[in-house]
Structure formats: structure tokens, C-alpha cells
C-alpha positions in Angstrom: 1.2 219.4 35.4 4.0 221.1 33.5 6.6 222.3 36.6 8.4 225.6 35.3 7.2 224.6 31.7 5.2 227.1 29.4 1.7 225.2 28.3 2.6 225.6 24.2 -0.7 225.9 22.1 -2.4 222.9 21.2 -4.7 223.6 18.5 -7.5 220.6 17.8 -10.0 220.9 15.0 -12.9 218.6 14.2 -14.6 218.5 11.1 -18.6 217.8 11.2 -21.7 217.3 9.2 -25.0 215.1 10.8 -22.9 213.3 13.1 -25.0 214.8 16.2 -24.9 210.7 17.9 -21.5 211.3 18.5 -20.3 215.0 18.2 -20.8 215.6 22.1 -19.0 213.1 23.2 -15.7 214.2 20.8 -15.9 217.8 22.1 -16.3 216.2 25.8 -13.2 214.7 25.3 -11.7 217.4 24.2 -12.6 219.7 26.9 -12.0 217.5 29.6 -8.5 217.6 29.1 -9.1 220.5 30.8 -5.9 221.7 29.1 -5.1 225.5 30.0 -3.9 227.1 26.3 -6.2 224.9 24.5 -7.4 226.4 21.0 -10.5 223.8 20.0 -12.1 224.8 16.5 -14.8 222.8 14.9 -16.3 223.6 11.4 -19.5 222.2 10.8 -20.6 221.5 7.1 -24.4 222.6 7.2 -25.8 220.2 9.8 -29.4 219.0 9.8 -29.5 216.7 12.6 -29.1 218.5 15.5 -25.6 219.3 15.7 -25.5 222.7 15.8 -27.8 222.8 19.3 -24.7 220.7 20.5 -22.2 222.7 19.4 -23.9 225.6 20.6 -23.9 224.5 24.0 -20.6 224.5 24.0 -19.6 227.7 21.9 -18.0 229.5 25.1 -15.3 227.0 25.5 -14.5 227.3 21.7 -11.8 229.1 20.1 -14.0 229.6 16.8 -17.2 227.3 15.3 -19.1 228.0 11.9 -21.7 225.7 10.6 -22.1 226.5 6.2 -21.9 224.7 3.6 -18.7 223.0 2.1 -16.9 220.7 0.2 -16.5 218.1 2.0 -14.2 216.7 5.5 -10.7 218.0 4.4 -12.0 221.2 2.9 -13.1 221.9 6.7 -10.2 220.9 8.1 -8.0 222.8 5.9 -10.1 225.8 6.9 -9.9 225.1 10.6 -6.3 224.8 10.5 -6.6 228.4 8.4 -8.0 229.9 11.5 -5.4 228.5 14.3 -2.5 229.9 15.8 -1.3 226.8 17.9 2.0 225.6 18.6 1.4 222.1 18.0 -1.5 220.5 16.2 -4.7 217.7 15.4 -7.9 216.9 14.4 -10.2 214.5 15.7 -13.4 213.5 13.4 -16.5 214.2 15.2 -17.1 210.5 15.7 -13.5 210.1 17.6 -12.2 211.0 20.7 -9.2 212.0 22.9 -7.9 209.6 25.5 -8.0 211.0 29.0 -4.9 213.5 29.5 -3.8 213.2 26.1 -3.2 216.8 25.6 -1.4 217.3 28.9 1.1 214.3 27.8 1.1 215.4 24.4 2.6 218.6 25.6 4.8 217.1 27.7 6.4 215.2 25.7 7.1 218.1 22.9 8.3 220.4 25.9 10.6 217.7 27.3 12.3 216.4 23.2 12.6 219.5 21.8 13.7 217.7 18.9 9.9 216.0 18.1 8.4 217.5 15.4 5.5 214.7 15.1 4.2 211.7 17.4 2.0 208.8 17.4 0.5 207.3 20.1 -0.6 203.8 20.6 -3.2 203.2 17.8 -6.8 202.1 19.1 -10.1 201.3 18.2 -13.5 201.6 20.0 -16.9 200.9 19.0 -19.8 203.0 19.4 -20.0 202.5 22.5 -17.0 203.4 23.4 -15.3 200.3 24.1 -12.3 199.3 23.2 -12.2 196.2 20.7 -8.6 196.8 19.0 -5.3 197.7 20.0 -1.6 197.3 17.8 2.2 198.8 17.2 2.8 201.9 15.3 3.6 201.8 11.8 6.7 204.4 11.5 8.1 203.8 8.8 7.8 205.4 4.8 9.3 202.3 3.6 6.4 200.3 5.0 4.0 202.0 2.6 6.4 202.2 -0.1 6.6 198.7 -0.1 3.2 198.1 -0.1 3.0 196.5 3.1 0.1 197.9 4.3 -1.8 196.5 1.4 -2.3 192.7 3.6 -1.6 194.2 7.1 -4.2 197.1 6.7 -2.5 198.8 9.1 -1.9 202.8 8.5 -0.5 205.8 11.0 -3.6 206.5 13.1 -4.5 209.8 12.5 -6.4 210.1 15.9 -3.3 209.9 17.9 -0.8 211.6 15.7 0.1 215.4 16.6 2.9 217.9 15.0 4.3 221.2 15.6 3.6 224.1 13.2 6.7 224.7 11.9 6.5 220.7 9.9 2.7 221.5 8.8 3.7 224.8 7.4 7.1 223.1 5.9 5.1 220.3 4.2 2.8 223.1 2.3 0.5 223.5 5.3 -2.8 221.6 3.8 -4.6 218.8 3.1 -4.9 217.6 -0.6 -8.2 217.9 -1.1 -8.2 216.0 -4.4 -8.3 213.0 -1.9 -11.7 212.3 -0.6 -10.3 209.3 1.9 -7.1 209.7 2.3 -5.7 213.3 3.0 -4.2 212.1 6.1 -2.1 209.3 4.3 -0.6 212.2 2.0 0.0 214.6 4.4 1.9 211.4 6.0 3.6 211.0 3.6 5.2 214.8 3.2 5.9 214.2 6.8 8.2 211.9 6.6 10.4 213.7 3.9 10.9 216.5 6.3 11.1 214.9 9.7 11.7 211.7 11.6 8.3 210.2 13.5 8.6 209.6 17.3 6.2 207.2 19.0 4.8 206.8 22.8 2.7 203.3 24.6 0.3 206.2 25.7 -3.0 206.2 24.0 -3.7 209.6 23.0 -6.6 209.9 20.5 -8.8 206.8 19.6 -10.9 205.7 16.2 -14.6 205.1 16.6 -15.8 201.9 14.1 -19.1 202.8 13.4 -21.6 201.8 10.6 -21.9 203.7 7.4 -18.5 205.7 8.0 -16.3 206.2 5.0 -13.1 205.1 5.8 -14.8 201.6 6.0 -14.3 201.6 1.9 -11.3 200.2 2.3 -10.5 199.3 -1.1 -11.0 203.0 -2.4 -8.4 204.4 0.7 -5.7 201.8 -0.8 -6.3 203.7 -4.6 -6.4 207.0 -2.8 -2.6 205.6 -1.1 -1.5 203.8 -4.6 -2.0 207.9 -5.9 -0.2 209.1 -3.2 3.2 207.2 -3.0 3.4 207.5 -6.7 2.9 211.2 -7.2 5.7 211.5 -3.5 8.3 209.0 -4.5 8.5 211.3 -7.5 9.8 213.9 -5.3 12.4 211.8 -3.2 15.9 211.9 -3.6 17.8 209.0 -5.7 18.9 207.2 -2.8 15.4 206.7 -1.8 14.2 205.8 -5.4 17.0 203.0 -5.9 16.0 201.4 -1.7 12.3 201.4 -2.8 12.9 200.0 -5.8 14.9 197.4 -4.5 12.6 196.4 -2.3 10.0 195.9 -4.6 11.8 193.8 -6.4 12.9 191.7 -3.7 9.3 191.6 -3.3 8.7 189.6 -6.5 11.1 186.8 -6.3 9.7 183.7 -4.1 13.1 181.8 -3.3 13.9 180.8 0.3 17.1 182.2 -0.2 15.9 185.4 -1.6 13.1 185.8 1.1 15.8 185.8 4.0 17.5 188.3 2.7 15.0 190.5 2.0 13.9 190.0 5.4 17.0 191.4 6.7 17.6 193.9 3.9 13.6 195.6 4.9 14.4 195.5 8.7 17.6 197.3 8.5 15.4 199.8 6.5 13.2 200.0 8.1 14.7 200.6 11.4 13.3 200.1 15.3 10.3 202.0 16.2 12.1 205.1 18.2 9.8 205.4 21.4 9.9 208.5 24.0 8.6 208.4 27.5 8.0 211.0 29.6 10.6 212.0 32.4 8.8 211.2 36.1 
């Protein structure tokens, strides 16, 4: 519960097209939050399999649902967002789902830190059965992916537990770039960070189904999409930014002993603790 506490918005969108194995289990896990100013959208791209009988059933406990044709996963989310009204914000893909309570804690935790404008939970990974096979820290950091780090760790913001207030969607140009076809969520990352400071919890709030045949298993093609995206942002940055990336990079390319140490301590300072909030008892 919320004691004395206004239940802010929480707007949650999921994208879908023929993904009818898994669908109703992702709106199940969003309804049995059981979260009273809930505002759930899904936007279906044209289904064939059977996902629109299962989205049906549960069309009363919807905010809005259309099934048409589109352009693809961010062009849906872009228009699901279009339509909402909530305070703070998600999507969960229609193979994903939300840990228990997430939305409750999620709200929570923006209530009780005013000053949160996004936060990650614990990243996780389940299979298709739903069990949980992979767990690891938050990346938090711009400098980690302007580095290039992510390149041999493979490790990204998990989009599944990250949520953020209006006011930073609509500051970093409130959409998705849909030029990307994989990785939207990196960019819109990315413009994040330039506007506000990411917090991080232990809770698990949203986790990532591995599945066969799912997109974001082309690896190699999300890392181009990323190489894209850093270089069109770091554009943008300010010259302090510019000359600490570029310093990095190069500190990157020299293999002395020497050299390694201190760029070892020159990327931690960086790079900074991960800044973790709990929630008061």
C-alpha cells in the first residue's frame, strides 16, 4: 500500500504481432499487479495467430487495444505512448513480463524520491518457461557505452525493468527513433542520460523472456544499431563530455601495464558508484 500517498499513473504499453504463446501471460502480469490507477495499452500489429481472442478477453481491464496493420514494434509503441496520459511510464514486449508487485514498488519509490526521473531494476532473464536462468548489476552509466564496453560484456540497460516519468520522455523528444529496427530502447537511453541522472533498486521489476527466433537475439546487428546511436548523440554533448570520451578511448588503445592502471582508475572515477534507492519500511 501507499499510506497518505496518491497512486500516480503508471502507464504500461505492449507492442504485439503473432506472439499469442506468450501474450497472456504478459497482460497477466500486468494485471495482477492489481495496481489501482493503472493505464495498460496494447497495440497489436494485425495478428493471425490468435492473439486477438486473448486480448479480447481481456479488453475490459484495458485502457485502449487496437489490432491494424503497422510498421513494425517501435512504430506501436510510439503510438501507445501517443494515447497515454500516465504519470510515469514502460513497455513490456508481449513475450516479457512484470515481476510480482512491480508496479506498487515502482510507484513507491517515485512517490518517496521525488527527485527520480528514471529507474532500473535488477536486470533478469527467464526462459520460456518462465524460469529464471540469468541474473546481473545494472549498467548506469553513458560512459560505459561510450566506451564501448558493452561490446565484450553484452550487457545493456534492461528495458523490461526500466520506468520514467513523463516530464523526461517528453523532454528527450517523447518517441522512439524508429529508424532503428533493434535498438530504439538503446537511443532513447541514450537521450536519457543527457537530461537526467539513472537511479537503480535490488528489486526485480520487469523480466526478459529468451525465446527462439526473437530478434534481439541478432546480436551483432543491435551492436551496429548502438555504434549509430552513440555517434549521431555524442554529437550533441557538451565539450566536456567529448574531450572524457575521447580520452577514454584512447586510453583504450594503449596496452602498457602502466597505462592500464590508470585507466582503470581514470574510468571508475567516471564512471561513478551505481546510486541505489530502497524503499522506506
Amino acid at each position: 500500500m501507499i499510506p497518505d500517498k496518491k497512486y500516480p499513473k503508471i502507464t504500461v504499453v505492449t507492442p504485439n504481432y503473432n506472439q499469442a504463446k506468450f501474450i497472456e501471460v504478459t497482460i497477466q502480469s500486468v494485471l495482477n499487479q492489481n495496481y489501482p490507477n493503472l493505464e495498460y495499452i496494447i497495440i497489436d500489429g494485425a495478428s493471425t495467430d490468435g492473439s486477438i481472442d486473448i486480448i479480447k478477453k481481456y479488453e475490459n481491464e484495458l485502457e485502449f487495444w487496437i489490432s491494424e496493420p503497422d510498421k513494425g514494434m517501435y512504430y506501436a509503441i510510439n503510438k501507445g505512448f501517443d494515447k497515454s496520459t500516465g504519470d510515469i511510464m514502460c513497455w513490456i514486449n508481449s513475450d516479457d513480463i512484470l515481476q510480482e508487485n512491480a508496479l506498487i514498488n515502482v510507484a513507491r519509490f517515485f512517490n518517496e524520491n521525488r527527485y527520480i526521473k528514471w529507474l532500473q531494476g535488477y536486470p533478469n532473464v527467464i526462459d520460456e518457461e518462465g524460469t529464471l536462468i540469468y541474473e546481473r548489476n545494472q549498467i548506469f552509466s553513458k560512459y560505459y557505452f561510450y566506451w564501448k564496453k558493452h561490446e565484450t560484456s553484452l550487457a545493456f540497460v534492461q528495458q523490461e525493468s526500466t520506468f520514467w516519468t513523463r516530464d523526461l520522455w517528453e523532454k528527450a523528444a517523447g518517441n522512439l527513433d524508429t529508424n532503428y529496427k533493434l535498438a530504439a530502447d538503446f537511443d532513447l537511453w541514450v537521450r536519457f542520460f543527457e537530461k537526467e541522472k539513472m537511479y537503480c533498486t535490488n528489486l526485480k521489476l520487469g523480466a526478459f523472456r529468451k525465446r527462439k527466433g526473437q530478434k534481439s537475439s541478432d546480436i551483432d546487428s543491435y551492436i551496429d544499431e548502438v555504434r549509430i546511436s552513440l555517434s549521431r548523440n555524442f554529437k550533441k554533448l557538451g565539450m566536456v563530455d567529448r574531450l572524457i570520451i575521447n580520452l577514454g578511448c584512447k586510453l583504450e588503445k594503449i596496452n602498457m601495464p602502466l597505462i592500464r592502471k590508470v585507466k582503470a582508475k581514470f574510468q571508475s572515477l567516471i564512471i561513478g558508484r551505481l546510486t541505489f534507492v530502497n524503499l522506506k519500511n
